[in-house]
Structure formats: C-alpha cells, structure tokens
N, C-alpha and C positions, 0 to 999 in steps of 0.2 A: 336405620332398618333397610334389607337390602331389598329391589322389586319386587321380587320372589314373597317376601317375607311379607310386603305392603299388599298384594295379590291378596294371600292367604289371609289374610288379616281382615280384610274387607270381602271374602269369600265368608269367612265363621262369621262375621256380623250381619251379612245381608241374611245369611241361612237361619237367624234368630226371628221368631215369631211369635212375641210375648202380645196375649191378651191385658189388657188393665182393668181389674172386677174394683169399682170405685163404689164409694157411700156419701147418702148423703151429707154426711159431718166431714168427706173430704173433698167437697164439689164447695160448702159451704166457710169451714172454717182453717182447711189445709188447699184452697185453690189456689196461691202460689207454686207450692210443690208439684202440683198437677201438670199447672202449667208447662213448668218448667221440663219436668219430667217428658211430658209429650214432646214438647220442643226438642229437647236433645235427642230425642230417640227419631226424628224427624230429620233431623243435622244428622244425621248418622246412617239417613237414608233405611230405618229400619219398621217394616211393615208390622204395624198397631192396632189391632184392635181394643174394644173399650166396650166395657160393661157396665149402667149407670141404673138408678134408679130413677121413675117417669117423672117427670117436669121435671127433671134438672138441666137449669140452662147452661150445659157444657159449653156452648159456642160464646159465650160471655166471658169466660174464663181461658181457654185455647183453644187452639188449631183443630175442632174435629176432625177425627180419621175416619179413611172412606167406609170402616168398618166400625159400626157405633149400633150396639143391641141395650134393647132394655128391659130389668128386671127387677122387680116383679114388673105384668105390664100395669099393675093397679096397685097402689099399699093399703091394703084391705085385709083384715086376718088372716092364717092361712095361704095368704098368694104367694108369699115366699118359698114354699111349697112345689106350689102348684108350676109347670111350662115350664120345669127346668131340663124335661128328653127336646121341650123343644128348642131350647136355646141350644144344649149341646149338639143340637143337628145342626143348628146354622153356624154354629160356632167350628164345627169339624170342617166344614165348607173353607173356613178360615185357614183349615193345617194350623194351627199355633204347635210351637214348639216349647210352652211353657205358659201357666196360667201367673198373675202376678194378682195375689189381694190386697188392696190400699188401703185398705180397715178391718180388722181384730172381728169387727160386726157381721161381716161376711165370710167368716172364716167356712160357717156349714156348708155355706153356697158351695165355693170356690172346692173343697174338695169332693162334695157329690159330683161335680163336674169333672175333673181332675178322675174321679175312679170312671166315667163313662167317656172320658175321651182318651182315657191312657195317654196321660203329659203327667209328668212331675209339675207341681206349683210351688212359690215362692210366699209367705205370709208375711208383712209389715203389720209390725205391734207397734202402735206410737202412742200408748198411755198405759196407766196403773189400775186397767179394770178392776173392779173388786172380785170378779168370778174368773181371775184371768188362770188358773189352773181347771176352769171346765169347758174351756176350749175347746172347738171339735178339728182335731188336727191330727192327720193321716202320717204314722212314723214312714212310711215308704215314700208316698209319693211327695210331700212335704221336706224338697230338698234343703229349705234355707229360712230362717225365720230373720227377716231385716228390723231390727232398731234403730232409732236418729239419736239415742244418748244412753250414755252409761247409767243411768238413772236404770231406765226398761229394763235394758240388759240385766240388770242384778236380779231384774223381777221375774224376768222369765226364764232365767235360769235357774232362782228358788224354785221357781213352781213346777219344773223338772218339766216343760214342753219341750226339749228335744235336749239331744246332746248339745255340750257348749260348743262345739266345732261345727255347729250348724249355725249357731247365733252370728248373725253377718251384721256387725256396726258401720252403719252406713249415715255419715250426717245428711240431712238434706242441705241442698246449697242455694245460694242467694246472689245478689251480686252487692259490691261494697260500692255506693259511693268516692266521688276524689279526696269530698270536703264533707265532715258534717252538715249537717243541714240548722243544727243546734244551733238558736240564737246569730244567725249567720247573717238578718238584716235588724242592725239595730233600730228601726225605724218602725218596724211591726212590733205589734202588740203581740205580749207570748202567747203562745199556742202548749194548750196541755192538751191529750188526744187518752184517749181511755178506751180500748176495746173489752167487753165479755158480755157477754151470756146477761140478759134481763131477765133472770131467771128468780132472783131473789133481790129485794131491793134491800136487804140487811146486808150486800155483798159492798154497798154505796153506802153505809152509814156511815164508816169513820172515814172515809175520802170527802164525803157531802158537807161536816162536821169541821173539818181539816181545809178546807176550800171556805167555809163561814171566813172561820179565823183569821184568813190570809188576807180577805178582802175587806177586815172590819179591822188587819193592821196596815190598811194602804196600796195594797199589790193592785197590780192591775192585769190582768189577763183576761183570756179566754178560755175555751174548756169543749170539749165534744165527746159525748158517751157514744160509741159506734155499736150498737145490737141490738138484735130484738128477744121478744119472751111475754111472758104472762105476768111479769113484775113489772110493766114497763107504766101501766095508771100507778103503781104504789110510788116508784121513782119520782114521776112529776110533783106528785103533793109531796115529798118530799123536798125536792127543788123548791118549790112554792112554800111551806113550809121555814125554809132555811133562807129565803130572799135573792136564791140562787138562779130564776128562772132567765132573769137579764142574762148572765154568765155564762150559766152552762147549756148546750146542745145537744140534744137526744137527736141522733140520724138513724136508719136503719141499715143494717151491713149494705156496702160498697163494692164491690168491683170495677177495678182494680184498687185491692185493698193498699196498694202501695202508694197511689197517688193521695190517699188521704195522711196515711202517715207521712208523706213528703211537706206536711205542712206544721208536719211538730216539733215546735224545741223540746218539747219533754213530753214522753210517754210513758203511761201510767198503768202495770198492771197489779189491780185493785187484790186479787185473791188469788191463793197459788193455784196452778193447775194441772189436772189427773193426766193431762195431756202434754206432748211436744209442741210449745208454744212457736207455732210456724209465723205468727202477726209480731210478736217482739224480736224474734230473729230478722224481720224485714227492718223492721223499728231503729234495730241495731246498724243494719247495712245500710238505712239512709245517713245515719249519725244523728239519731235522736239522742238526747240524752235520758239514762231509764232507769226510772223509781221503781220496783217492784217489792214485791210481798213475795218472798221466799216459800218454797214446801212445794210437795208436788214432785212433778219434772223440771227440775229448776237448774241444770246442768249448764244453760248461758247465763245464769247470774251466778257471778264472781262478784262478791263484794266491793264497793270502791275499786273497781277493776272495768266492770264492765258496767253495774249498775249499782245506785244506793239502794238501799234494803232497811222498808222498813216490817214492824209487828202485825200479824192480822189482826183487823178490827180497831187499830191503836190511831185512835185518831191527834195523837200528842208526837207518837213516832210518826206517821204519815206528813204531819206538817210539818218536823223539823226537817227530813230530805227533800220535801218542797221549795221550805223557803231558803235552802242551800244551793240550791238548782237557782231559782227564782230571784238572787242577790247575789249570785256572785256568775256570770255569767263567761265568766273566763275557766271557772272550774266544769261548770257546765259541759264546755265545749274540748275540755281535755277531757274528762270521761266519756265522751259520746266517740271520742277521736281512738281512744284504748278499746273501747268499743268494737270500731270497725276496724281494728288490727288484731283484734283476736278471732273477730267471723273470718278476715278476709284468710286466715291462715288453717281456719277449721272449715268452712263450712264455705266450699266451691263448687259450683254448679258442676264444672266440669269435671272434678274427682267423684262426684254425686252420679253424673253418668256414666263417666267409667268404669264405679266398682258395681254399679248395677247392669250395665252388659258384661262382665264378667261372672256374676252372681246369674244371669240368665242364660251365659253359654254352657255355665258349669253344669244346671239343673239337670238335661237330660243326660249327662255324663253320669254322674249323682246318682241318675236314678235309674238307672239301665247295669252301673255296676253292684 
C-alpha cells in the first residue's frame, strides 16, 4: 500500500465512532468476545463508547473506555423505558458515527436511539430466539445485521429481518494455542471442565450418571461444573446422591473464563445450545479435547473432527465418548490438535476486526445512500 493509501486508510478508521450497546448475557457469558472486541478497536486507535447494563463489572473483563454509560440506571420494570432522551443526549456529546448492539435483547433500545440520534446501527444476532421474527428492527437505519455461524444466518434470513445482502457473517475470533493443552502433563490427574446454565439440574442427569459409571469402572479424574442458577441445591444432592461429591466441583463463573479452561484435558458441553457457544470456541483454541451434545448452534462441532458427539440425556452415548478420550490419550490429543487447526483457519481475532471496521465504515455510507 502506497503512503497516500496508508494516510487515507487510517484517516476513514480514526473517523469511525461506533458506540457498543452490550447485555448482560454478553458481559456474562460472551466476555471473551467483548473483550476482544474492545481490544482491537483499541489497537486500531479507534474512539469507543459502551453502553452496559448497572453492576456489570466491565472493568473485570476489558479495557473500559473513557466513554462508558449505563442503562437502564436500575433493572426494575419499566426502566428500559424510561432515560433513554437522556442517554441519547449524552451519547450525541459522543458524535458516534454508528450505534453497534451485541445482543438481539437490546435490539428496542439500540434503534429508538439510532431514530433520535440519526446514525445508522448495526445488530448482532448470536442465537436461535424463539420470537426472533418479532424483533424490533428499523429497515433504514439498521444497515447490517452480524451473525458468528451459518447456523443464525439460515435463521434470520427465514425470518425475513432484512435482505440477505445485509446479513454480515462475521466469526468471532479467538487466539489458538501452539500445543494442546489436552493430557499434555501425564503426571496430572485428568481434568474434565463442564460450563452451562444451573438452570436445570436434568441438564446433569445423564453426564452425573455417565461420570457414576466411569468411576465404578476405575478411571480416575477430576471434574468442575463452572455456573450459576436456581438448580444449583437440586445439582448437589444430586452429586451426593450419585457418590459424586469427592469428584466433581461446582464453582461459580470465572473471569477470565480462559484461564479455567486452560486446565482441561476434556471439555464437556452437557446440552445443545440456543446460542454461539463463545466458552467451547476458547475450549477449542486452548486444545481441549471436546465432548459435546450436538443441536442448537452447533456450527464448531464437526464430528470426530473437531469434537466427539454424543445423544442428549443418553447417559450410555456420554460415557462411551468419555471413556474414548479418557483411555486413549493419544487420540485425545489429535482431536484437540484438528481442533485448533480448524479455529485457527476460521475464527481470527484479527479478520474478526477487520470485517467489523469495515461493517462500521460502511453503515453510514449504507445509510445516507
């Protein structure tokens, strides 16, 4: 690229002034992405604001920017509502040249604001809501609608939310690993690491069940359930129940969600999910090796590719990709290895930010023509 070209280049990127309107299920269970996200727009020398909902501890997860509002100021019925002339006054104060919303959940917000600041906005859909055709999404100002997998995209293009040529496939990225992390000190005892939702404790029967069996044929491991929820008393007597309490660990989510996965040969997700599973795409890019339950948005699981695959609730399939992992630890660690050679070639931080400053310069173009 010639100076000229390098000038202009870094003239249209400083001239970008994207807000980020975040939720709390992307502060809580996509903080990676966040992270990341800020970071690079940061390396890029690009002025950010951030829109969160109250007690969320942003500064735990990345870099606040020097521009950081919140709303609602209370989650009380109604307050969603309410103080949004006045967010967008202080928000105008900002000049943003494009609103960005990181959850489907704030879609209402993001364009009432978007119509009284006169910016075009960008929406990220990153699950399979059940009401995702009663979205409230503005055909004008609503230049781009970003998905992380083919999965979405099929979904919100059924549901007719904008033209397909609005639909922007964007992975999120990660970084890879040199080496697995999978069974990589044979001297430690395995590590199995289990993130979701304590939401239901029927989600842990046939893994709780599957985990009996393994330990009543010799195996020896360890075990970490990482979430919280209202099933989380049903869980324990469960464990207690099953003789499982020695074994397995109930913690409550972590940040840095990476540093706990950096301690699993095998990660375990229990039930499919509605969502883009942003914790097994790190899972993947340490070089865990990874059991999953298919359905959902399941677009990184490739069978015997990227992870074994077993049945929901099948506590007979859950133990046999177990103890595959768990006895043969040379297969193990080539799955975890094909693993991190298909993230490293899909899912790069760095094309992650550069098709979303592109996707940001484009919007007021977008939306002015």
């Amino acid at each position: 690229m010639t100076e000229g070209g390098q000038l202009e280049k870094e003239g249209t990127r400083k001239a970008i002034r994207p807000v980020l309107i975040v939720s709390r299920h992307n502060i809580s269970e996509q903080a990676a992405w966040v992270r990341r996200l800020l970071l690079g727009l940061a390396d890029e020398s690009i002025s950010t604001a951030l829109v969160c909902p109250p007690d969320c501890e942003v500064g735990q997860i990345a870099p606040v920017p020097d521009d950081l509002f919140t709303h609602p100021l209370a989650e009380l019925p109604l307050m969603e509502h309410m103080g949004i002339e006045a967010l967008a006054e202080q928000l105008a104060k900002f000049k943003p040249t494009v609103l960005h919303c990181l959850c489907e959940s704030r879609a209402g917000l993001v364009r009432r604001l978007a119509r009284r600041l006169d910016v075009p906005y960008v929406l990220s859909i990153n699950g399979l809501a059940r009401k995702l055709s009663r979205l409230s999404i503005s055909s004008r100002r609503c230049t781009s609608i970003v998905v992380p997998a083919q999965t979405i995209r099929s979904a919100v293009a059924q549901a007719g939310l904008a033209p397909v040529e609005r639909i922007r496939p964007i992975n999120i990225g990660t970084f890879v690993e040199s080496e697995p992390v999978c069974f990589s000190d044979p001297s430690r005892l395995s590590s199995l690491v289990v993130v979701h939702p304590l939401e239901r404790a029927a989600d842990f029967a046939g893994l709780l069940k599957a985990t009996q069996r393994l330990m009543a044929a010799g195996h020896e491991f360890m075990m970490v359930i990482m979430g919280s929820g209202r099933a989380e008393h049903q869980l324990r007597l469960l464990l207690a129940e099953y003789a499982l309490a020695d074994v397995v660990t109930i913690v409550p989510p972590l940040e840095p969600r990476r540093s706990v996965l950096a301690t699993a040969d095998i990660f375990i997700q229990p039930q499919p999910t509605p969502t883009f599973n942003v914790t097994i795409l790190e899972a993947m890019g340490l070089g865990a090796a990874v059991a999953a339950c298919a359905g959902g948005v399941d677009d990184l699981i490739v069978p015997n590719q990227t992870a074994l695959v077993f049945e929901k609730n099948d506590e007979h399939s859950i133990r046999e990709c177990l103890t595959r992992l768990l006895e043969d630890h040379a297969y193990a660690h080539r799955l975890a290895g094909a693993a991190q050679t298909y993230v490293a070639g899909r899912y790069s931080v760095g094309q992650m930010i550069a098709a979303m400053l592109e996707t940001y310069n484009d919007a007021p173009q977008q939306y002015h023509d």
